[in-house]
C-alpha positions in Angstrom: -60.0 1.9 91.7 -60.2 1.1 88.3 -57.0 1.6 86.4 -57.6 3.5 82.8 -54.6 2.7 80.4 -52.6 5.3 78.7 -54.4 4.7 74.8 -57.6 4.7 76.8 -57.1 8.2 77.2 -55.8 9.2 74.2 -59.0 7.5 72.4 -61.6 9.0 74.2 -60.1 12.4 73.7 -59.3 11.8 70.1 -63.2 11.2 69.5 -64.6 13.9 71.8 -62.5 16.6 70.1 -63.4 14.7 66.5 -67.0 15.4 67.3 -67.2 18.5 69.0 -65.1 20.0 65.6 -69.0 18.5 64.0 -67.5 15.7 61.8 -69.5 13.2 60.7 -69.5 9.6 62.2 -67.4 8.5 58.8 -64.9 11.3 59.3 -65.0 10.8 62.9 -64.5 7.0 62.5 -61.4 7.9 59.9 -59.7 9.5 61.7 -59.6 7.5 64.9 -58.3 4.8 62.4 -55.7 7.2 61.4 -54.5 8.7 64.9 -54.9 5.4 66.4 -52.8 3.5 63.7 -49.9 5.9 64.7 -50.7 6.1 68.3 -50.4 2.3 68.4 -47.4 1.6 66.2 -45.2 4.2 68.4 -46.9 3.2 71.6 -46.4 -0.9 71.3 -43.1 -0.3 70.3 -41.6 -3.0 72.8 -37.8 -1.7 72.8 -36.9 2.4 72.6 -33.2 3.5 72.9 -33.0 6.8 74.6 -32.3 9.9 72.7 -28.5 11.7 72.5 -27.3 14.3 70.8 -26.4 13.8 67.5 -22.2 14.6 68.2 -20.3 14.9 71.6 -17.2 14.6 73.4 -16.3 11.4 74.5 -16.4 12.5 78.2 -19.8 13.6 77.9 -20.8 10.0 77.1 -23.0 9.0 80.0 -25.3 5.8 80.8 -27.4 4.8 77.8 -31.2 3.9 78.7 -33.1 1.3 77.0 -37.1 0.9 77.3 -38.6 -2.3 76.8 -41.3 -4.5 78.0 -39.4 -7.5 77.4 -38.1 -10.2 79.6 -34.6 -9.8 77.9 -32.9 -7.6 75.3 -29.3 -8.5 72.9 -27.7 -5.2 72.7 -24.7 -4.9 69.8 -22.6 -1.8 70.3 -20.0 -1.3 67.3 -18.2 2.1 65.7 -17.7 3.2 61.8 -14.1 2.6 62.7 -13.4 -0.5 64.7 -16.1 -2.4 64.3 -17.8 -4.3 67.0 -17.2 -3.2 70.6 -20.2 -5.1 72.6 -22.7 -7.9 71.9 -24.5 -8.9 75.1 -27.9 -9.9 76.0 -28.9 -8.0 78.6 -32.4 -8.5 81.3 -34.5 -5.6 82.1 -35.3 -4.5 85.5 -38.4 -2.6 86.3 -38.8 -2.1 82.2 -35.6 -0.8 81.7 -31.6 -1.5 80.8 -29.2 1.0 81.6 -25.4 0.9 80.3 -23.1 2.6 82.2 -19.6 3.5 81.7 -19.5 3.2 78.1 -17.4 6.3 77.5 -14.4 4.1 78.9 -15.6 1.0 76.3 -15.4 3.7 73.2 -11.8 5.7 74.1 -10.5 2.2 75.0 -11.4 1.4 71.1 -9.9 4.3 69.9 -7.1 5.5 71.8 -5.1 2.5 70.5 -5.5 3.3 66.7 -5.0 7.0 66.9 -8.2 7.6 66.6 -9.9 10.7 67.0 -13.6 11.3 65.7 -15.9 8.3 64.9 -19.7 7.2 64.7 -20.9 4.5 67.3 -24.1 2.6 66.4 -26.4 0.9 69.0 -28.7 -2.2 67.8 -31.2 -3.6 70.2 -33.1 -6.8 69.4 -34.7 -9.7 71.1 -33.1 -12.7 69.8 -32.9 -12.0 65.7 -32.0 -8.2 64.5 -35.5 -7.2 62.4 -35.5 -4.0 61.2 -39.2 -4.3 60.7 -40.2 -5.8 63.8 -41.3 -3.7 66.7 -38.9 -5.4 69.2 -36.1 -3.5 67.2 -34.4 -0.2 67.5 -31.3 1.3 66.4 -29.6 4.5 67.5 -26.3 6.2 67.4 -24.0 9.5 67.4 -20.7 11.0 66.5 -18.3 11.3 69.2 -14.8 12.9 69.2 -11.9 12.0 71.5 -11.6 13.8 74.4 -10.3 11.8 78.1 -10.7 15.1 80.3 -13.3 16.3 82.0 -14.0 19.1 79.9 -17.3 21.5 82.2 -19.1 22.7 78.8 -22.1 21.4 76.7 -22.2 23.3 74.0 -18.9 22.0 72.5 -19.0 23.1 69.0 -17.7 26.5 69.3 -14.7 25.4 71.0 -13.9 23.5 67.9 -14.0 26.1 66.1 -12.3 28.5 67.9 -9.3 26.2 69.4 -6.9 23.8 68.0 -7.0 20.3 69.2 -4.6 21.1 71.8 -4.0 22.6 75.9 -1.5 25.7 75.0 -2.6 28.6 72.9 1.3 29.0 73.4 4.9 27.2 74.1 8.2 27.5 73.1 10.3 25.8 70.2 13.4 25.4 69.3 14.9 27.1 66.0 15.1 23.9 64.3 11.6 22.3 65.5 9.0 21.4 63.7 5.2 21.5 65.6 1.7 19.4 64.4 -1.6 21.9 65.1 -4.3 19.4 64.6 -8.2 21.2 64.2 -11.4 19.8 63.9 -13.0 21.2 60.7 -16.4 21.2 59.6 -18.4 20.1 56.6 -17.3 22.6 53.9 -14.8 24.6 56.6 -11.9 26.4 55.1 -8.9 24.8 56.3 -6.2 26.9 55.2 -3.8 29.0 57.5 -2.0 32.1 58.0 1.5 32.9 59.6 2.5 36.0 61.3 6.2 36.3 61.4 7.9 38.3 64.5 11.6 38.7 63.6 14.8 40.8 64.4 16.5 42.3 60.9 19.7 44.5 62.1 18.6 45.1 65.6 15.4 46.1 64.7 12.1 44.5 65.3 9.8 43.3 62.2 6.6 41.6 61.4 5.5 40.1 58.0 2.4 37.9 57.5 1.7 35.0 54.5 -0.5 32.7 53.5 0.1 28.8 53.8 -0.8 26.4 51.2 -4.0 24.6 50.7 -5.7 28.1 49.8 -9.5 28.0 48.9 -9.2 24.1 50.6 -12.3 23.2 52.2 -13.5 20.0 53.9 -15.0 17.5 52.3 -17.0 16.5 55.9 -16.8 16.6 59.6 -13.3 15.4 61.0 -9.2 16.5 61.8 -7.2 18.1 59.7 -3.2 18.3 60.8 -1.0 21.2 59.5 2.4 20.5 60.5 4.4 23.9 60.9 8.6 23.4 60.6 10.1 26.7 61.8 13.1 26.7 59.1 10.2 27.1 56.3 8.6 29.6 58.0 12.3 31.4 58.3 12.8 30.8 54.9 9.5 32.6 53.7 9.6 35.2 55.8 13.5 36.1 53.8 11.9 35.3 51.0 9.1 38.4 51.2 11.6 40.8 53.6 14.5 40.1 50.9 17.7 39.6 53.9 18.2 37.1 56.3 16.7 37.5 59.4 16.5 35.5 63.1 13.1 34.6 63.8 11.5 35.2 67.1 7.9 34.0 67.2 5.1 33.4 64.8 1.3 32.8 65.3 -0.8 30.1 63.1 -4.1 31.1 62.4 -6.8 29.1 61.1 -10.3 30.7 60.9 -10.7 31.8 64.5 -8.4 29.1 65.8 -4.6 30.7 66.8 -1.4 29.5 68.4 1.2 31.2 68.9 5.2 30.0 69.4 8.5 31.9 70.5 11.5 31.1 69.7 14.0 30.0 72.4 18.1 29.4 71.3 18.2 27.7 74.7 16.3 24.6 73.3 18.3 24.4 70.2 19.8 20.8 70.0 17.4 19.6 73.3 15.2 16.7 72.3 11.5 16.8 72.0 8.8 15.1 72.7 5.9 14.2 70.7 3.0 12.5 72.0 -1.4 12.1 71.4 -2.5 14.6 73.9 -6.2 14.3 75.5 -7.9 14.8 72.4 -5.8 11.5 70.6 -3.7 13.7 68.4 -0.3 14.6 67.8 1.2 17.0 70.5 4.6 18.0 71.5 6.5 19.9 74.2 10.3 21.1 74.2 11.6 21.1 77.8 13.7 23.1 79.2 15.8 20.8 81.4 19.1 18.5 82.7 19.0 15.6 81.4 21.4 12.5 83.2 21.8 9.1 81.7 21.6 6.3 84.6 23.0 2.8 83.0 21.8 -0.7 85.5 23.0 -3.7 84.7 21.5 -6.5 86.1 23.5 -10.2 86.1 23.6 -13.6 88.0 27.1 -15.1 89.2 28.2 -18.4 89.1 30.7 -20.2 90.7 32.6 -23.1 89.2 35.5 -24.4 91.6 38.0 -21.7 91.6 36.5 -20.1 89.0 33.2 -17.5 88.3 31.3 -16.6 85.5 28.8 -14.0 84.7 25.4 -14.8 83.1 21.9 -13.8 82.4 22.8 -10.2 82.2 20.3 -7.8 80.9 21.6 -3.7 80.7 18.9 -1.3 80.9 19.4 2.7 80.5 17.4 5.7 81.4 17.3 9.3 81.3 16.1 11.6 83.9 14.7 14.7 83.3 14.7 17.8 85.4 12.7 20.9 83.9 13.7 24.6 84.3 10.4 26.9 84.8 7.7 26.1 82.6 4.7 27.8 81.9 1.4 27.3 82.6 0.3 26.0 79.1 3.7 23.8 79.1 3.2 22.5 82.2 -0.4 21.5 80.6 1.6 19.6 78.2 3.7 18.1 80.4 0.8 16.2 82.7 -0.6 15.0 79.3 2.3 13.6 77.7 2.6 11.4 81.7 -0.7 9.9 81.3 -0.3 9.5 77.4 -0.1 5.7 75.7 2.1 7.2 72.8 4.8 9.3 73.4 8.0 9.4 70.9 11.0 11.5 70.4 12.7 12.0 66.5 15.6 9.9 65.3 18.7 11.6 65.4 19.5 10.7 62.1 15.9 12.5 61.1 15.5 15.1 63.1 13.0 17.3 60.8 11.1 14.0 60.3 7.1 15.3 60.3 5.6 11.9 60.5 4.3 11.0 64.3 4.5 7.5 63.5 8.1 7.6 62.0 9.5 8.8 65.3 10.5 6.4 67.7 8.9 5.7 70.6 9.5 6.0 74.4 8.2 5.0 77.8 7.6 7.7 80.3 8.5 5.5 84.1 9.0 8.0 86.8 7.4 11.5 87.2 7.3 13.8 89.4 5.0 17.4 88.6 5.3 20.7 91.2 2.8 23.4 90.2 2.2 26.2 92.4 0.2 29.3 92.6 2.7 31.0 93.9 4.0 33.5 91.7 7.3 33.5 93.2 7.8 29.5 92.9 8.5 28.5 88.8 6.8 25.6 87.7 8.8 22.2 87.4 8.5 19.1 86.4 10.6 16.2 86.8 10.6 12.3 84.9 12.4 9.5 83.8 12.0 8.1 80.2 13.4 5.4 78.4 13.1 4.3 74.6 10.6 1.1 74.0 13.3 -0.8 72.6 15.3 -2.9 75.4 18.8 -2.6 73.9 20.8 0.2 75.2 20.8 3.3 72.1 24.3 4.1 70.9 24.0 7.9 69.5 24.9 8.2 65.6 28.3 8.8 64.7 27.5 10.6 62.3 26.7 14.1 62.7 24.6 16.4 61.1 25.4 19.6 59.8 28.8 20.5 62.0 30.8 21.3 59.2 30.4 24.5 57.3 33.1 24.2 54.7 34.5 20.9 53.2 37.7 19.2 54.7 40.8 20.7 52.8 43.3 17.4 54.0 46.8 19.4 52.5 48.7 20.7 55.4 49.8 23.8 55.8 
């Protein structure tokens, strides 16, 4: 049988549909030139990167496809951010080189560097990059971090409807302080609103205000942070109800993004956590828990005649953790902040400090996480933690805030 290639085809119906229209045999001959000039230059293209979408989550990234008719192919892979990732040279089979798991190569890039939203660029080449050359293509996409298995494909409204974050609600403590990172878009409005739930005299109040950044807008695609202390939210709110007042819960609102957080004395004087949650940014969860301190020391013994000697010892200290009943959304929290890299707890000498990478960070060694359906069974989790620095922490002797009055030293 003989075998009719593919811009065989395409010429013989190019000039039997040129002259059945009645052109003329210049006309007819022009425009085969001109349909077969494009035809050709797209056709003998020698190397063809597959087409993505133009922005996706990070664990929708899936094998990449490369056509080519060549015996071999030098694929460079490299983000906006962190440069190059990936230089290889790679040899087709059957006309094709597939790369699989790159999703892992790209969040490996950026987890480290807090990253969160970044362009990845593909090169492909045979032996010199030519942008003019035929064996040449280049390719690439926006991602933004994401290491679960999120089931959706049309992303984009979830960004703008959600905060970069599991829990649409927790609770705080009094004197907490919470980051609500967003992904805005190009020219997006990014400032917020508080409503305020409070208790004046035994009697139950709301008020609502405005944050700052008002008429803000982005200046392009990316994450913007709000970070929300409850004491200035307290503050305001007595500001516009004119008395002081004990603040229950609020709600943050940003376009149609909202969280919402209660109040719980219980957690006053606790320690947080703060951690990058699945989407690479700031996250934090307060845990209602016991807490015991474990101390192991570790030393060798000599012996010298009569006499033995201690040496080599190394102390090590850490705190175990057992939760109360959580919620659903905290518990959420609590599984991320186990499989996160970065996970820190505030200074005690800072405690209001609002700067993730001031805070000092800890290792997460043990856990232990029970959640039930069972409405009858709470949900509790239970780990160890200790801080990244080896020496043992000695807690600050001096305290914050537990006077009220200043020391009158005449006895009476």
């Amino acid at each position: 049988m003989r075998r009719t290639s593919f811009l065989t085809v395409w010429k013989n119906k190019f000039s039997k549909r040129s002259a059945s229209l009645g052109g003329s045999p210049h006309r007819v001959a022009a425009f085969r030139v001109f349909c077969f000039g494009d035809l050709h230059a797209y056709l003998c293209r020698m190397i063809k990167i597959q087409n993505f979408r133009a922005m996706m989550l990070s664990c929708h990234i899936g094998t990449i496809s490369i056509l080519t008719d060549k015996e071999y192919i030098d694929v460079n892979i490299s983000t906006s951010q962190t440069g190059n990732l990936l230089s290889e040279r790679y040899y087709a089979t059957d006309g094709r080189v597939t790369l699989y798991d790159l999703r892992s190569l790209v969040e490996q890039a950026m987890r480290p560097h807090g990253i969160v939203v970044t362009n990845v660029w593909f090169e492909v080449y045979v032996d010199t990059p030519d942008e003019h050359s035929d064996d040449y293509d280049r390719a690439g996409f926006m991602v933004v971090y994401c290491d679960r298995d999120i089931d959706i494909y049309d992303f984009e409204p979830l960004l703008k409807s959600h905060f970069l974050t599991a829990a649409a609600s927790r609770r705080v403590a009094p004197e907490s302080f919470v980051f609500l990172p967003f992904f805005t878009f190009n020219g997006e409005l990014v400032n917020y609103e508080i409503f305020v739930d409070y208790v004046l005299k035994g009697a139950s109040g709301h008020c609502w205000f405005a944050g700052p950044y008002q008429q803000s807008t982005a200046s392009s695609d990316g994450v913007w942070t709000h970070t929300i202390f409850c004491k200035e939210i307290q503050r305001q709110a007595e500001d516009m109800v004119g008395a002081e007042i004990e603040l229950t819960a609020f709600t943050v609102r940003v376009g149609d993004r909202a969280a919402s957080f209660f109040i719980d004395k219980s957690l006053s004087g606790t320690r947080p956590f703060y951690f990058r949650n699945c989407f690479n940014v700031p996250d934090n969860l307060f845990v209602p828990a016991v807490t015991t301190a474990k101390t192991k020391v570790d030393r060798s013994l000599a012996v010298l005649g009569s006499v033995s000697q201690f040496y080599d010892a190394s102390c090590e200290q850490t705190y175990e953790v057992q939760s109360a009943g959580l919620t659903a959304d905290e518990c959420s929290l609590a599984e991320q902040m186990f499989c996160s890299d970065d996970v820190r707890t505030p200074y005690e000498s800072a405690p209001d400090d609002g700067d993730f990478d001031a805070l000092r960070p800890v290792l997460i060694t043990d856990t232990t996480s029970e959640i039930a359906d069972d409405p009858e069974k709470p949900n509790t989790v239970k780990f160890a933690w200790r801080y990244a620095e080896n020496r043992i922490a000695q807690r600050n002797p001096l305290g914050v805030g537990i006077f009220t009055e200043p020391y009158d030293y005449t006895f009476r």
